[in-house]
N, C-alpha and C positions, 0 to 999 in steps of 0.2 A: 504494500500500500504506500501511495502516498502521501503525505503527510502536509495540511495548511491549517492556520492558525489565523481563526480572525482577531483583528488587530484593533477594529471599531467597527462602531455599528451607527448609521445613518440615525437621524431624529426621527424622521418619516419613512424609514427603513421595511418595519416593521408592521405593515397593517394588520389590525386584528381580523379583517375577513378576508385579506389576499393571501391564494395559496400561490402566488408566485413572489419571488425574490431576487433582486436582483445582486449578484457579486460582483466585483472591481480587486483589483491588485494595489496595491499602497501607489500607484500612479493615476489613480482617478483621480478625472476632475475635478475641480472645488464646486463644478454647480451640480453635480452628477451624486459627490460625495452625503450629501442630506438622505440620498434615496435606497442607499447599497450597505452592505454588510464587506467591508472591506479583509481581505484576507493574504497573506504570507507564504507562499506553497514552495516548497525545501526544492524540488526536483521537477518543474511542472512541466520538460521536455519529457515525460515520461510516463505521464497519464496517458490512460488507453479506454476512453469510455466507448461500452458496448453493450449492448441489450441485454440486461439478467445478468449483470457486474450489481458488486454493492458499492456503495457511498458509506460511510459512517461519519453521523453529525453528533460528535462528545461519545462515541461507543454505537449508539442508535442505529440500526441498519436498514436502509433505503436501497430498493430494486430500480436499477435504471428498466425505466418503459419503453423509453426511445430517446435518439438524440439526434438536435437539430445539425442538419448541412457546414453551419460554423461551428458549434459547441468546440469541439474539443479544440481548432486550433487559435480560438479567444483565448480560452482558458489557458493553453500554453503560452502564448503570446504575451497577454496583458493580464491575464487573471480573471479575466469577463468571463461571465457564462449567467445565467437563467434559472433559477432553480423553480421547478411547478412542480409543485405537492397533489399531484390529484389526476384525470384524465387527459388524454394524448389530443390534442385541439387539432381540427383538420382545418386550414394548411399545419403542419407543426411550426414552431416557431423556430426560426434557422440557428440562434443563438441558445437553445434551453436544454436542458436533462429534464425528461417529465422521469420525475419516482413514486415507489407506490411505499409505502402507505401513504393515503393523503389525508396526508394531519405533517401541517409544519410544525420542526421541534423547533422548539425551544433555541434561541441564539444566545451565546452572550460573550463577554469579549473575552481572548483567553482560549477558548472553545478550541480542541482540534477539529479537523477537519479530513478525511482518509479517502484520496481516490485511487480507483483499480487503476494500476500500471504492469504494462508487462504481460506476459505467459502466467508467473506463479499467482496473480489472483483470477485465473479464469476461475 
């Protein structure tokens, strides 16, 4: 696994009815930054998001659903990605991981963060 650490958390980050969330890498914008769950990822040329891979948010484990057309090379790139707690929206969104269960955990700063990388977490 890989390993990110969120670092802060947006004021307006957080809706209590939106299962979607947005992530950023410590180079988010300042106008961007209000709305994102900003995060740290040790190794992030080396995530390998795939359908029926886990996510682990604090230990918590999340099934990738499906993953958008950009997802994975934001997430390497800049730290960006999507996160949707709930069903697969058709068109899918080009930048998101939809995971099942849909119930967002819980955020907080501190928090790690574990994505599949590699062969050993098929």
């Amino acid at each position: 696994m890989i390993d990110g650490k969120i670092i802060d958390i947006g004021d307006m980050a957080l809706a209590e009815d939106d299962d979607l969330i947005l992530f950023f890498g410590p180079t988010v914008t300042p106008g961007l930054r209000p709305y994102a769950v900003v995060q740290e990822i040790t190794r992030p040329e080396e995530i390998t998001l795939r359908v029926g891979r886990q996510i682990l948010f604090g230990g918590e484990s999340y099934q990738i659903q499906a993953v958008g057309s950009l997802a994975e090379a934001n997430l390497k790139a800049i730290g960006h990605v999507t996160m949707v707690f709930g069903e697969v929206s058709q068109p899918e969104l080009v930048n998101a991981i939809y995971l099942s269960p849909a119930k967002v955990p819980d955020f907080t700063v501190g928090q790690l963060i574990q994505y599949p990388g590699g062969a050993q977490d098929e």
